[in-house]
Every structure is written in C-alpha cells, then in structure tokens.
PyMOL Python script that loads the backbone (N, CA, C, O; Angstrom):
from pymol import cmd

cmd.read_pdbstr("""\
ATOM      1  N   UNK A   1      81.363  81.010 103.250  1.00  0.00           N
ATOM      2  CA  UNK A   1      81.027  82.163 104.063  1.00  0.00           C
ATOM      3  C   UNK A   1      81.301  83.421 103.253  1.00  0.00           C
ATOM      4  O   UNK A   1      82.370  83.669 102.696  1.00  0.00           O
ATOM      5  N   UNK A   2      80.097  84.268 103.251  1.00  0.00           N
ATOM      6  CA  UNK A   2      80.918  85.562 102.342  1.00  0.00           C
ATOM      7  C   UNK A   2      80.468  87.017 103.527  1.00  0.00           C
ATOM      8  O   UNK A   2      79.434  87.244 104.154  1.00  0.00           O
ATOM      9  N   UNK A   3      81.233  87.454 103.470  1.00  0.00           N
ATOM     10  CA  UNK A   3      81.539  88.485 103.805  1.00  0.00           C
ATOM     11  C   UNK A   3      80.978  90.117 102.917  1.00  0.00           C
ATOM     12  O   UNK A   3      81.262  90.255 101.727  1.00  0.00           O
ATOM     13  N   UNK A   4      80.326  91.033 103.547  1.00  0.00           N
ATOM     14  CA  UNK A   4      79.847  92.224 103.017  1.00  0.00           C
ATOM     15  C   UNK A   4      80.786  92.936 103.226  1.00  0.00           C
ATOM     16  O   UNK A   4      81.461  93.027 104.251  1.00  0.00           O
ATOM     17  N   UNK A   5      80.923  93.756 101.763  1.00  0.00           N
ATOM     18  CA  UNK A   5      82.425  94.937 101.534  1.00  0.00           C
ATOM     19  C   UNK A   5      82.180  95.480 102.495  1.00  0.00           C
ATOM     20  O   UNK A   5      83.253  96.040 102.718  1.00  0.00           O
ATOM     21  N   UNK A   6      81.191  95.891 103.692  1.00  0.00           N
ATOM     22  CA  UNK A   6      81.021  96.966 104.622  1.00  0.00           C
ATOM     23  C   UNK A   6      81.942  96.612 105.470  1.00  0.00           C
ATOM     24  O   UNK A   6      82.778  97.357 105.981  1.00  0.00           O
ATOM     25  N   UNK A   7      81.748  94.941 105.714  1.00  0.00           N
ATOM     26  CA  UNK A   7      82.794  94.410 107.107  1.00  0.00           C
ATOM     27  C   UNK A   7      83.820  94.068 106.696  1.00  0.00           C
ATOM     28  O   UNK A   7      84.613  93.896 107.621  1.00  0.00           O
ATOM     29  N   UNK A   8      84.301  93.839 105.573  1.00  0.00           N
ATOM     30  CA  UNK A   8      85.812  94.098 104.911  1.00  0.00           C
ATOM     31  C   UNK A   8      86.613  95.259 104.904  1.00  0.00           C
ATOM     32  O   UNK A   8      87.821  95.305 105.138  1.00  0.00           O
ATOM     33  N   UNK A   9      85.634  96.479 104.534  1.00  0.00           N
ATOM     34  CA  UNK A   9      86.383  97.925 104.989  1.00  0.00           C
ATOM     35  C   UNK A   9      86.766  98.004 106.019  1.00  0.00           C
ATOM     36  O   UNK A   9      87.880  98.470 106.260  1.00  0.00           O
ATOM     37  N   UNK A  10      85.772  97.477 107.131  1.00  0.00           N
ATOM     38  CA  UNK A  10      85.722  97.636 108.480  1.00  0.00           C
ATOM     39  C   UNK A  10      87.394  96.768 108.816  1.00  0.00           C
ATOM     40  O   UNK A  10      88.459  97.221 109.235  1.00  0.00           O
ATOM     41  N   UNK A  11      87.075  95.705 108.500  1.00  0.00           N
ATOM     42  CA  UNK A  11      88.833  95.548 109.046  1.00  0.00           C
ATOM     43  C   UNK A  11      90.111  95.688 108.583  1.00  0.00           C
ATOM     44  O   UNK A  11      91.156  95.438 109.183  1.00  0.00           O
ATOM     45  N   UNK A  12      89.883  96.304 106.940  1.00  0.00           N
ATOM     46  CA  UNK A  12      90.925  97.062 106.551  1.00  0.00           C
ATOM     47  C   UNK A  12      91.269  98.541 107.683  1.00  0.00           C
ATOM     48  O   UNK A  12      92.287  98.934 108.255  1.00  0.00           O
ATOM     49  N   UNK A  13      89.915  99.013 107.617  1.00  0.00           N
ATOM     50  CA  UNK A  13      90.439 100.199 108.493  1.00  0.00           C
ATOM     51  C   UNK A  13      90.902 100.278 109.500  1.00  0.00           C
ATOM     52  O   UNK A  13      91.621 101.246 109.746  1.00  0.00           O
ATOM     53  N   UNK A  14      90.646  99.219 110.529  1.00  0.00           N
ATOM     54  CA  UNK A  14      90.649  98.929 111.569  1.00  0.00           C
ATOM     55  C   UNK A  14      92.333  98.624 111.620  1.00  0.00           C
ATOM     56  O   UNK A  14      93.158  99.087 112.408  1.00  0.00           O
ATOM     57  N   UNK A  15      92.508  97.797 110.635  1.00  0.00           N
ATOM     58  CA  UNK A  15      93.612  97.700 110.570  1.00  0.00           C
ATOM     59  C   UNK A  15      95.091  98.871 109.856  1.00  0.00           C
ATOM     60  O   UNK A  15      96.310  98.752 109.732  1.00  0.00           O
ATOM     61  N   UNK A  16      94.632  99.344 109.720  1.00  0.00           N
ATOM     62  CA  UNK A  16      95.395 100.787 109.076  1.00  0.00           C
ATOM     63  C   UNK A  16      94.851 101.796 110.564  1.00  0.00           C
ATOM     64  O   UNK A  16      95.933 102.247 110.941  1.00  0.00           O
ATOM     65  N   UNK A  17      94.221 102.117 111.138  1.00  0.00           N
ATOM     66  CA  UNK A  17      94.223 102.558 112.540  1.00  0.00           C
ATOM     67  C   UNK A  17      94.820 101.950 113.163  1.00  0.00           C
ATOM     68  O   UNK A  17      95.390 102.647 114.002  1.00  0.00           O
ATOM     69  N   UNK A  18      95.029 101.008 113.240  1.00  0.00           N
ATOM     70  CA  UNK A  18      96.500 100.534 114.003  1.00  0.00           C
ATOM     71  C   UNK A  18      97.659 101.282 114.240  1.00  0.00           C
ATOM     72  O   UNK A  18      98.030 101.890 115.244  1.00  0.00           O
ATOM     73  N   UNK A  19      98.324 101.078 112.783  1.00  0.00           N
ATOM     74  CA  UNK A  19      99.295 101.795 112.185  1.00  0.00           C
ATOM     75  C   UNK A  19      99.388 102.990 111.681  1.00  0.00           C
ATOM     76  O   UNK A  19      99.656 103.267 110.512  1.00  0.00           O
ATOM     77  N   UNK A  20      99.070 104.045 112.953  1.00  0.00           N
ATOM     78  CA  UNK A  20      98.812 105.771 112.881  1.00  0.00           C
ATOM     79  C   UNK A  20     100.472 106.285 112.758  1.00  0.00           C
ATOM     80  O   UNK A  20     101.157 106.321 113.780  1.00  0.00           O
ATOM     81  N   UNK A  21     100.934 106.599 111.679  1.00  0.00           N
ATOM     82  CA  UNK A  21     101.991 107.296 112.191  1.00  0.00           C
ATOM     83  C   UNK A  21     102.459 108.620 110.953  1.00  0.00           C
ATOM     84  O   UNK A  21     102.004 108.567 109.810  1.00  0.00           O
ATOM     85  N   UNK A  22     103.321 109.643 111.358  1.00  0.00           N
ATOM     86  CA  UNK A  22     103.827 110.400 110.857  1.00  0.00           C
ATOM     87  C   UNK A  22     104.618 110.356 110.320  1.00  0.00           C
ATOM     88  O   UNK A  22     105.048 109.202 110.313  1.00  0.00           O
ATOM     89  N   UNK A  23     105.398 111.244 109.556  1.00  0.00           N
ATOM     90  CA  UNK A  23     106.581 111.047 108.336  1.00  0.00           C
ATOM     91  C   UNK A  23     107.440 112.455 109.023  1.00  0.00           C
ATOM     92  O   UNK A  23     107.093 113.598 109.319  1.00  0.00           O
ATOM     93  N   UNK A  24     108.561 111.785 109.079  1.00  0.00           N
ATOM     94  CA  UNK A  24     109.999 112.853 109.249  1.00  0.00           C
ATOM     95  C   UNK A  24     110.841 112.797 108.332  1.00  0.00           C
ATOM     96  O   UNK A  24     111.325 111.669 108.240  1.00  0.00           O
ATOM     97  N   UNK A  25     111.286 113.627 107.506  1.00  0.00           N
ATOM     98  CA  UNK A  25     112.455 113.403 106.655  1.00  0.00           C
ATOM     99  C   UNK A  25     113.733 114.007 107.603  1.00  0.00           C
ATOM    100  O   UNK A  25     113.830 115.031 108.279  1.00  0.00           O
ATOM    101  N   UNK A  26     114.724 112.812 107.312  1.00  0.00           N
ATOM    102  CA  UNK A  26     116.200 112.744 107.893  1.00  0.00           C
ATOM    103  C   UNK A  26     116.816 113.894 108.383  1.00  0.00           C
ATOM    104  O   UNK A  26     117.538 114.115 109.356  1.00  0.00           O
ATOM    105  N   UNK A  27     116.328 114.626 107.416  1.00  0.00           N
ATOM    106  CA  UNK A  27     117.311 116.259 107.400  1.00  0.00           C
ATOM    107  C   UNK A  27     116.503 116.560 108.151  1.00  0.00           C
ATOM    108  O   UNK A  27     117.470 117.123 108.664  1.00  0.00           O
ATOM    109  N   UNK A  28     115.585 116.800 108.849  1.00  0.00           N
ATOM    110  CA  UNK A  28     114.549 117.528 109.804  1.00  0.00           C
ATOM    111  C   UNK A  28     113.686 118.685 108.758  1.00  0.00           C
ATOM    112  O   UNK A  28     113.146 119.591 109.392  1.00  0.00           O
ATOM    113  N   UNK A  29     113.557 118.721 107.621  1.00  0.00           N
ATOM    114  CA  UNK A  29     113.136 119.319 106.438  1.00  0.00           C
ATOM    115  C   UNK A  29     112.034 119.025 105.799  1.00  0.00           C
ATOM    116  O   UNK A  29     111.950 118.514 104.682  1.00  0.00           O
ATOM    117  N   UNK A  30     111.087 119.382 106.580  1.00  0.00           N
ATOM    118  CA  UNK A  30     109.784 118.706 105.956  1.00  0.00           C
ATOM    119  C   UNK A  30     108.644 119.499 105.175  1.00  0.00           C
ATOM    120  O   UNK A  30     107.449 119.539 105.469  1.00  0.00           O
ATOM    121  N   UNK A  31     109.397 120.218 103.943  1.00  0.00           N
ATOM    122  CA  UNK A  31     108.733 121.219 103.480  1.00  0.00           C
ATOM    123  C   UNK A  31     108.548 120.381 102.222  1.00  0.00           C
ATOM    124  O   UNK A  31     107.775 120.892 101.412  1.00  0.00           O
ATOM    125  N   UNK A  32     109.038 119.304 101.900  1.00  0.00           N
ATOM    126  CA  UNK A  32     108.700 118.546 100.882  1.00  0.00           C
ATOM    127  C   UNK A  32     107.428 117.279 100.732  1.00  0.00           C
ATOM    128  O   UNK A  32     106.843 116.736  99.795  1.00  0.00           O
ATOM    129  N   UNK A  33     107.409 117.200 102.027  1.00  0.00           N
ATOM    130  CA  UNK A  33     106.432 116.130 102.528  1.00  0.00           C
ATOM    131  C   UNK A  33     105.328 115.743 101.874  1.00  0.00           C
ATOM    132  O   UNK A  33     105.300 114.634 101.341  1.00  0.00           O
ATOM    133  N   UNK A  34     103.931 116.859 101.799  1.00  0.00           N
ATOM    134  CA  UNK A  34     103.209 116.821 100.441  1.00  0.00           C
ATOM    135  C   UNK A  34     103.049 116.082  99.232  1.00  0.00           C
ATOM    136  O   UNK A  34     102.232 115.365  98.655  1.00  0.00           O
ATOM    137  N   UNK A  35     104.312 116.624  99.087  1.00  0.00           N
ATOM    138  CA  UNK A  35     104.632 116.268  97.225  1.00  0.00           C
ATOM    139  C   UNK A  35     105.349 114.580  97.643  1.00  0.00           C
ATOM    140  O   UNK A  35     104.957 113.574  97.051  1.00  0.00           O
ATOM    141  N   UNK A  36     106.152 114.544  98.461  1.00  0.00           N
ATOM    142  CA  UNK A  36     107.051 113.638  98.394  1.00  0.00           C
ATOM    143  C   UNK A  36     105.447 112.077  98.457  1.00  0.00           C
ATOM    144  O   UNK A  36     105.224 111.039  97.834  1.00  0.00           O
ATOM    145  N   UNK A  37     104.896 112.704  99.371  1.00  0.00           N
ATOM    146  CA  UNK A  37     103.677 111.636 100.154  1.00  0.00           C
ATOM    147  C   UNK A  37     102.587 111.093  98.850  1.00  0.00           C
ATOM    148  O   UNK A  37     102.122 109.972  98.647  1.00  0.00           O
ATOM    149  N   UNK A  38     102.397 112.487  98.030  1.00  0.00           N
ATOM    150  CA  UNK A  38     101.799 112.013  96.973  1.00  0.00           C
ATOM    151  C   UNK A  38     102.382 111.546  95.868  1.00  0.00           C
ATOM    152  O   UNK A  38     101.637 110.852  95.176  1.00  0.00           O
ATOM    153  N   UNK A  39     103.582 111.712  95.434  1.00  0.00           N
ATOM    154  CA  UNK A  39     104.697 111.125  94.446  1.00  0.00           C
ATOM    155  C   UNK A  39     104.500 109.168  94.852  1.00  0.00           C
ATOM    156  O   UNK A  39     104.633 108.217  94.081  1.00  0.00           O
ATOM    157  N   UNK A  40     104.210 109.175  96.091  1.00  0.00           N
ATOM    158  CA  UNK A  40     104.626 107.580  96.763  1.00  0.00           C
ATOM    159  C   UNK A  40     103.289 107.124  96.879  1.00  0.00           C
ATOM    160  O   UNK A  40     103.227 105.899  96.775  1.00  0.00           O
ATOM    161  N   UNK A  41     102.299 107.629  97.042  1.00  0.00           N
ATOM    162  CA  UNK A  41     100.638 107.106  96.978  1.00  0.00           C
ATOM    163  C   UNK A  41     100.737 106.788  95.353  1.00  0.00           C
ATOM    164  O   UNK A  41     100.889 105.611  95.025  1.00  0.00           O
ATOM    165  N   UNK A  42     100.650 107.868  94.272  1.00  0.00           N
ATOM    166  CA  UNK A  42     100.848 107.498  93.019  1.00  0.00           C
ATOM    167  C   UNK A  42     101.484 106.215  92.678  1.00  0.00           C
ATOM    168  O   UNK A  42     100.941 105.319  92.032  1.00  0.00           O
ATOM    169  N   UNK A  43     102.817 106.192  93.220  1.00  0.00           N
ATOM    170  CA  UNK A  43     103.429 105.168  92.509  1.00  0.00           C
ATOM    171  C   UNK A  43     103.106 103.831  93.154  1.00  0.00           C
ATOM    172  O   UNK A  43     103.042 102.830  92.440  1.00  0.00           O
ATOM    173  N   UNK A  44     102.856 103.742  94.733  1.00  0.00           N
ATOM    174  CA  UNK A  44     102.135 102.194  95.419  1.00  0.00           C
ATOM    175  C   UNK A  44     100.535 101.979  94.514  1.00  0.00           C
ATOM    176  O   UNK A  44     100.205 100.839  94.188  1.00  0.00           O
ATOM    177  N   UNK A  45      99.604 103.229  94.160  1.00  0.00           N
ATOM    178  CA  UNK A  45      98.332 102.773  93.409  1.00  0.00           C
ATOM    179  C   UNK A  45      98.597 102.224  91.988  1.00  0.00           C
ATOM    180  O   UNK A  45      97.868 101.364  91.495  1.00  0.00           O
ATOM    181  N   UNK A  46      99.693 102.765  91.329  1.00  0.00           N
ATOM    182  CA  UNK A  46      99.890 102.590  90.119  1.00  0.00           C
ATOM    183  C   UNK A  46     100.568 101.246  89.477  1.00  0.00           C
ATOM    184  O   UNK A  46     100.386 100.757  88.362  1.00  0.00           O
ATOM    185  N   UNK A  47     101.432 100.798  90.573  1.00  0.00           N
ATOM    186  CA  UNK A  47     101.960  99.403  90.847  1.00  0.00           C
ATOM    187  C   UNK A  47     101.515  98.232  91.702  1.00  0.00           C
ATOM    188  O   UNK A  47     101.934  97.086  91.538  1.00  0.00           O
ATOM    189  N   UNK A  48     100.744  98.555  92.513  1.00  0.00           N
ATOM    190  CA  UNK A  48     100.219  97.735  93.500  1.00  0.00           C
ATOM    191  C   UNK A  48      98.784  98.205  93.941  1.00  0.00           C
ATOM    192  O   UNK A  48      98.420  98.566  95.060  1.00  0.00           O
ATOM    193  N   UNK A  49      97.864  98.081  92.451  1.00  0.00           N
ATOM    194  CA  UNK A  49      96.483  98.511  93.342  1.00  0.00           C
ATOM    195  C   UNK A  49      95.657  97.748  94.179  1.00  0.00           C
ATOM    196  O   UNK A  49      95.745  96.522  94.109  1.00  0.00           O
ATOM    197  N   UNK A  50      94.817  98.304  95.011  1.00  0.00           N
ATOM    198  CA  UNK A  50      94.430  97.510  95.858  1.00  0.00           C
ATOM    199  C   UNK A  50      92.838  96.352  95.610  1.00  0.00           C
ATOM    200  O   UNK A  50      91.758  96.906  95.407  1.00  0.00           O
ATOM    201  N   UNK A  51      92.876  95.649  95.634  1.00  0.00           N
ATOM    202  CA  UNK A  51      91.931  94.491  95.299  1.00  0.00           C
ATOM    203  C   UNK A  51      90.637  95.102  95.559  1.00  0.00           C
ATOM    204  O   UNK A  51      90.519  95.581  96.686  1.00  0.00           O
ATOM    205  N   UNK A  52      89.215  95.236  94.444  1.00  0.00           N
ATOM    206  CA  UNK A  52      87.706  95.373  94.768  1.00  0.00           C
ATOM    207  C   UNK A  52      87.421  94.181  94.591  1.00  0.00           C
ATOM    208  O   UNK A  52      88.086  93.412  93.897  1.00  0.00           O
ATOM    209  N   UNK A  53      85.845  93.741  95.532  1.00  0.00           N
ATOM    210  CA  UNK A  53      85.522  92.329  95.087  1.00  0.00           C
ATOM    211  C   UNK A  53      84.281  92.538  93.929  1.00  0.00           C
ATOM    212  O   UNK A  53      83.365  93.360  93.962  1.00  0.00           O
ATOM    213  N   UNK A  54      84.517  91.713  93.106  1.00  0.00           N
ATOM    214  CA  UNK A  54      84.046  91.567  91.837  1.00  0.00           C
ATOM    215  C   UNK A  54      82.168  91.748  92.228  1.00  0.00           C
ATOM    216  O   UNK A  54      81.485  92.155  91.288  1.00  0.00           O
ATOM    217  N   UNK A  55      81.777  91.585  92.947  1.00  0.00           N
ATOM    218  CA  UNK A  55      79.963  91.502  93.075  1.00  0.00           C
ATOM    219  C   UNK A  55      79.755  92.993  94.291  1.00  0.00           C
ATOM    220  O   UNK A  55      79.461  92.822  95.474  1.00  0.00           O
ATOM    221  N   UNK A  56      79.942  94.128  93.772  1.00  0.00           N
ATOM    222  CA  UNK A  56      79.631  94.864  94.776  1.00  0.00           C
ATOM    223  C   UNK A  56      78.666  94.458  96.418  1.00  0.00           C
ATOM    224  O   UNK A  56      77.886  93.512  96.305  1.00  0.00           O
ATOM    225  N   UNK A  57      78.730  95.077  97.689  1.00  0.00           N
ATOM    226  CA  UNK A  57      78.593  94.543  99.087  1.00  0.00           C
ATOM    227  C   UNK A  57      78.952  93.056  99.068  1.00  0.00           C
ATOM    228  O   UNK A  57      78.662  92.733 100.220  1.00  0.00           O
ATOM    229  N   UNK A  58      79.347  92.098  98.541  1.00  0.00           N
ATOM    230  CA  UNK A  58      79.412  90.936  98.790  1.00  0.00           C
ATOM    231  C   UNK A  58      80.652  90.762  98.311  1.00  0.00           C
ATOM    232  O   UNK A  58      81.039  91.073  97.185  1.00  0.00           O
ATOM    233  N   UNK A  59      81.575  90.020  99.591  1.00  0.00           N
ATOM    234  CA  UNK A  59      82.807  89.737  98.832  1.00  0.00           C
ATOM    235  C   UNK A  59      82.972  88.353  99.608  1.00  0.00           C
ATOM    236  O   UNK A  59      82.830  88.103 100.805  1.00  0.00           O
ATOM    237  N   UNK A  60      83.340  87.487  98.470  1.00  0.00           N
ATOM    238  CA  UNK A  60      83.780  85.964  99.163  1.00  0.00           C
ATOM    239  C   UNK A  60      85.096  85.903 100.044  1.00  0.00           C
ATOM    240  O   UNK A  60      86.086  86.571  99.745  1.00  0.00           O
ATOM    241  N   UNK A  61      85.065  85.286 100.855  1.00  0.00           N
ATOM    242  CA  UNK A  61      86.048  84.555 101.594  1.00  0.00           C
ATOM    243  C   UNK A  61      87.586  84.735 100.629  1.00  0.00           C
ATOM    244  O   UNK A  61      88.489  85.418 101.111  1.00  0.00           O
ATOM    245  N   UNK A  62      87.712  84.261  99.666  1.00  0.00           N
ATOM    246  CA  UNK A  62      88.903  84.275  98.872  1.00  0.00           C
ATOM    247  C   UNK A  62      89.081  85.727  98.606  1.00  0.00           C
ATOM    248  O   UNK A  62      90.134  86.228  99.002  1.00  0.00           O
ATOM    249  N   UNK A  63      87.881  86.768  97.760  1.00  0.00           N
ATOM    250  CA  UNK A  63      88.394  87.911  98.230  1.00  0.00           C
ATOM    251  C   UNK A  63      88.540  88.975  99.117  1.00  0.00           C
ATOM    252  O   UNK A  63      88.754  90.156  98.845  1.00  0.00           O
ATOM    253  N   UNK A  64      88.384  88.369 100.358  1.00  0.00           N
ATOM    254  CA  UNK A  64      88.592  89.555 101.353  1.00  0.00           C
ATOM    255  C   UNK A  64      89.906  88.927 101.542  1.00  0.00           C
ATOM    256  O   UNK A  64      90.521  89.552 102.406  1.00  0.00           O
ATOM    257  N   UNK A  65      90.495  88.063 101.137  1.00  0.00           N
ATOM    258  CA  UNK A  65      91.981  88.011 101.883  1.00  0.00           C
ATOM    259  C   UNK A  65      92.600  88.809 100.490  1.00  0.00           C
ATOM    260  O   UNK A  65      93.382  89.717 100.771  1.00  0.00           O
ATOM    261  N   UNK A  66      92.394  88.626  99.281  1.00  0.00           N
ATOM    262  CA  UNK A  66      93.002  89.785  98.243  1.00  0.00           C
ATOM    263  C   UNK A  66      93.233  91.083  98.434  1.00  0.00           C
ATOM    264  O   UNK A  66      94.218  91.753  98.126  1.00  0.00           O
ATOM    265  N   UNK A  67      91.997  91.456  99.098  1.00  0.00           N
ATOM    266  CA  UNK A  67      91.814  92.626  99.692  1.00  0.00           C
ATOM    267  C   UNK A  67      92.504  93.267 100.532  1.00  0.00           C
ATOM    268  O   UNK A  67      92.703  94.474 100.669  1.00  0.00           O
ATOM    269  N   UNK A  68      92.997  92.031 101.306  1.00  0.00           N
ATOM    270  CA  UNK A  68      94.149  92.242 102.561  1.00  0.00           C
ATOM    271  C   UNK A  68      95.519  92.543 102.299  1.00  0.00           C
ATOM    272  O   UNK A  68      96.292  93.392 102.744  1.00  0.00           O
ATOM    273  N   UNK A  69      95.660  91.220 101.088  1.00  0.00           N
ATOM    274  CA  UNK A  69      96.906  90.804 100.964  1.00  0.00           C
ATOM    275  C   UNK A  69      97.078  92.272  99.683  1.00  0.00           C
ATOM    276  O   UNK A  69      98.176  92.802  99.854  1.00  0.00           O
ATOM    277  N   UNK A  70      96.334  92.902  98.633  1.00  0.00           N
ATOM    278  CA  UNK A  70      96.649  93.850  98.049  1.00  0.00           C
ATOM    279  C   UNK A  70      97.014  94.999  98.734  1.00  0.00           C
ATOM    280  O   UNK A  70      97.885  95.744  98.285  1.00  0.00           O
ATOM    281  N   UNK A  71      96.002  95.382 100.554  1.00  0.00           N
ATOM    282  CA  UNK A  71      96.242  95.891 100.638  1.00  0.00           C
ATOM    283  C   UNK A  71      97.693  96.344 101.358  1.00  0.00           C
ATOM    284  O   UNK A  71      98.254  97.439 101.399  1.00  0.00           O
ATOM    285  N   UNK A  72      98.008  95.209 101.835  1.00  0.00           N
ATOM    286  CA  UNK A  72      99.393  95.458 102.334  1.00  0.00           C
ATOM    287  C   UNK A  72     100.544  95.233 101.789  1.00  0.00           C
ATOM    288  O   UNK A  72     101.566  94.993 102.433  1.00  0.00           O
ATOM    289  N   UNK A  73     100.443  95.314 100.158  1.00  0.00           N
ATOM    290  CA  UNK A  73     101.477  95.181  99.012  1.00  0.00           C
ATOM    291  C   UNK A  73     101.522  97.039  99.195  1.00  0.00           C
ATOM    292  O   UNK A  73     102.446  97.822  99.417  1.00  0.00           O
ATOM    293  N   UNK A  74     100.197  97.197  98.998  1.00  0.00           N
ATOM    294  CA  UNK A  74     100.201  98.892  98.700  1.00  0.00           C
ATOM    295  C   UNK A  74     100.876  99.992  99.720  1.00  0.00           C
ATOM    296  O   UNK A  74     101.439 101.083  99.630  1.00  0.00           O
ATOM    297  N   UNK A  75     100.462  99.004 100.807  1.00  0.00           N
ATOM    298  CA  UNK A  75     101.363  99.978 102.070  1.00  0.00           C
ATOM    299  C   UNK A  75     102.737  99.881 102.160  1.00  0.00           C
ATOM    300  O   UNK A  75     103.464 100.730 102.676  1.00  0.00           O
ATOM    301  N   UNK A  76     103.144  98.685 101.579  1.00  0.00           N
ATOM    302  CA  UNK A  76     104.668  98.349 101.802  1.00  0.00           C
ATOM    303  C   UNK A  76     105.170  99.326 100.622  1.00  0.00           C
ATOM    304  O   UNK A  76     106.145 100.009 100.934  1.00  0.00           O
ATOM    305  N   UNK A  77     104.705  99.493  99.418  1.00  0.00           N
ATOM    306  CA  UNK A  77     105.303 100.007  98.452  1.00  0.00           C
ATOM    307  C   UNK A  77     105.445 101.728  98.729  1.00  0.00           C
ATOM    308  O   UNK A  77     106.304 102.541  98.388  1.00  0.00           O
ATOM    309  N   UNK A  78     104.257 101.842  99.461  1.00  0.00           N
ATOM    310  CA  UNK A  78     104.248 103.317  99.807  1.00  0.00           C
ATOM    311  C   UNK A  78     105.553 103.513 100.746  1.00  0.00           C
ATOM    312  O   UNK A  78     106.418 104.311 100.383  1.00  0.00           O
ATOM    313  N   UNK A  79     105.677 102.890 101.783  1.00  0.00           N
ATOM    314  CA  UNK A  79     106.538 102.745 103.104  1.00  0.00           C
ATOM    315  C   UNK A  79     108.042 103.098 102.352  1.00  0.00           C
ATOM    316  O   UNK A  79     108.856 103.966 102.667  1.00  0.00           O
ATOM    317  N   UNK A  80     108.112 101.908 101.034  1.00  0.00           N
ATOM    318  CA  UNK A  80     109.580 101.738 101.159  1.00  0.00           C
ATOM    319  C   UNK A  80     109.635 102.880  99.790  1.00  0.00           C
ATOM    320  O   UNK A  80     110.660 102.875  99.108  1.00  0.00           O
ATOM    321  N   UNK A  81     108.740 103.637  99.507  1.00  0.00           N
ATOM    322  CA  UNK A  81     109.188 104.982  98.458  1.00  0.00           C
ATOM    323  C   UNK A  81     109.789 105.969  99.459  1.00  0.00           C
ATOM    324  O   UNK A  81     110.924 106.419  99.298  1.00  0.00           O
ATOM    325  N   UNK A  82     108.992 106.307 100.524  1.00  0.00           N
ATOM    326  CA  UNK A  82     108.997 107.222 101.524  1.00  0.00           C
ATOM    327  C   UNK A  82     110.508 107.060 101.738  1.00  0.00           C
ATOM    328  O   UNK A  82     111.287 107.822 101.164  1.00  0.00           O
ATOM    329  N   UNK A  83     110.935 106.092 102.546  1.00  0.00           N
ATOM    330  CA  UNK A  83     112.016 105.492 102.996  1.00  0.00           C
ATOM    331  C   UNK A  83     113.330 105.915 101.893  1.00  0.00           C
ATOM    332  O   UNK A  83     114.440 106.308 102.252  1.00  0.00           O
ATOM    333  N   UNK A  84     112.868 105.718 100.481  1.00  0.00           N
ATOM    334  CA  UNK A  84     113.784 106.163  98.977  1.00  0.00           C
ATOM    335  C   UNK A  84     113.913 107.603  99.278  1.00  0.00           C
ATOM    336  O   UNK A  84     115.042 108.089  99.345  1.00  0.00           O
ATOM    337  N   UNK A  85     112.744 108.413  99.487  1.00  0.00           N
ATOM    338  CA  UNK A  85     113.064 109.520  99.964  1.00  0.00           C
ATOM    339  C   UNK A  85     113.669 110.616 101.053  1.00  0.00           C
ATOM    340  O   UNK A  85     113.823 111.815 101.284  1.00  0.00           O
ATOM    341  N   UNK A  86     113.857 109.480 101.466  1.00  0.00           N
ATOM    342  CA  UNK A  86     114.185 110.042 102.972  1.00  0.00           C
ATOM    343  C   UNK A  86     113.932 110.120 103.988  1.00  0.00           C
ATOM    344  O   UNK A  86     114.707 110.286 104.929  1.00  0.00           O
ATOM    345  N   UNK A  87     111.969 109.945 104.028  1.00  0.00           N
ATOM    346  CA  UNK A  87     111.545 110.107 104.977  1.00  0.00           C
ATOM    347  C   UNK A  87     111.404 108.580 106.175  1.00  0.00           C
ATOM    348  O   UNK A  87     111.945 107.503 105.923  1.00  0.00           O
ATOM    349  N   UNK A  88     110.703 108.809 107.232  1.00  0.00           N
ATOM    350  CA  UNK A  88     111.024 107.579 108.280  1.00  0.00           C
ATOM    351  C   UNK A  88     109.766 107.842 108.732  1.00  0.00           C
ATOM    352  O   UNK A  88     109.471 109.028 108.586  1.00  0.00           O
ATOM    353  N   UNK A  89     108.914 107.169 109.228  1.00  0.00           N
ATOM    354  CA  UNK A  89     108.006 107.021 109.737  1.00  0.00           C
ATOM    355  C   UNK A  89     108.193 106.779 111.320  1.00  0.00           C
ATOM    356  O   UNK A  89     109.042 106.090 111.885  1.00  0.00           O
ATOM    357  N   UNK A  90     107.115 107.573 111.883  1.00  0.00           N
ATOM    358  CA  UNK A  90     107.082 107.537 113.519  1.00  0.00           C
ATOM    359  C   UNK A  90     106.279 107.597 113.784  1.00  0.00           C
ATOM    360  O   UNK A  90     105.599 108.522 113.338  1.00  0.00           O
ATOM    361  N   UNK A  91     105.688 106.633 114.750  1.00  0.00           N
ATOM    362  CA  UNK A  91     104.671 106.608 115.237  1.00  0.00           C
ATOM    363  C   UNK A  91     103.878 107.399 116.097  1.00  0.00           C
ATOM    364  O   UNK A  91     104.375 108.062 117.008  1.00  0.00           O
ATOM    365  N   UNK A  92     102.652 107.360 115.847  1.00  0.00           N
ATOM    366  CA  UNK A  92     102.340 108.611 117.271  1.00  0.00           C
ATOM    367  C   UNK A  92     101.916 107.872 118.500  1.00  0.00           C
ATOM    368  O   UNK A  92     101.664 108.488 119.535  1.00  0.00           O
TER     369      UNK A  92
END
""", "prot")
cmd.dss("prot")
cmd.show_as("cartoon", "prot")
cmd.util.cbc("prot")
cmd.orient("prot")
C-alpha cells in the first residue's frame, strides 16, 4: 500500500494540531522566548531531522512510519531543549 506525501502531511499535521500549546519560562520572563524557541528548532533539525520519502508524492508504507517516527524524535528533542531552558509548555 503506498501512501501520497499529501496524506502523510495530512496526518503529520493533524497530528501536531493536536498538540497546540504555548511556552512559559519559569521565571514568568518571556522576553527570551524567540531566540530561546529558535536556538531549540536548530538544534532538534540539526540532530534529529525529520524523514522525506525518497520518490517525491509517493511514499511507501515503511516510509510514512519514518516520517512519523522522525517526526516525533524532532519534537521530543525540541520539548526537552525548551525544558533545558526553562521553559514549560502549556497547553491551550
């Protein structure tokens, strides 16, 4: 069964709309946020990028779960920089 990158985005996103939330740093000080948010995108893309499937619109079965599974290496790495920094995530 293969799957088109269109409906793979579709439930990456779907699935990251799930998980809508905001960033508070501890101190109630969130003039760093910005920098801090992009310091932690950098370093989750740079260590944990996220899986393309090799045949553009068409991605097999094996890689849409790469896709998945990269992409939620990338969120965790982002999560737990944030977290290094201070900040906490809350949901809206």
């Amino acid at each position: 069964m293969r799957l088109s990158i269109a409906a793979t985005l579709l439930v990456v996103v779907s699935l990251s709309g799930c998980a809508s939330k905001t960033w508070k740093h501890v101190s109630g000080n969130n003039s760093n946020l910005s920098y801090a948010s992009s310091q932690c995108r950098n370093y989750a893309t740079l260590n944990y990028p996220t899986y393309v499937c090799k045949v553009a619109l068409r991605c097999t079965q094996q890689e849409s779960g790469l896709i998945i599974q990269s992409f939620r290496k990338n969120t965790a790495a982002f999560e737990m920089c944030m977290n290094k920094n201070g900040y906490r995530a809350v949901r809206k």
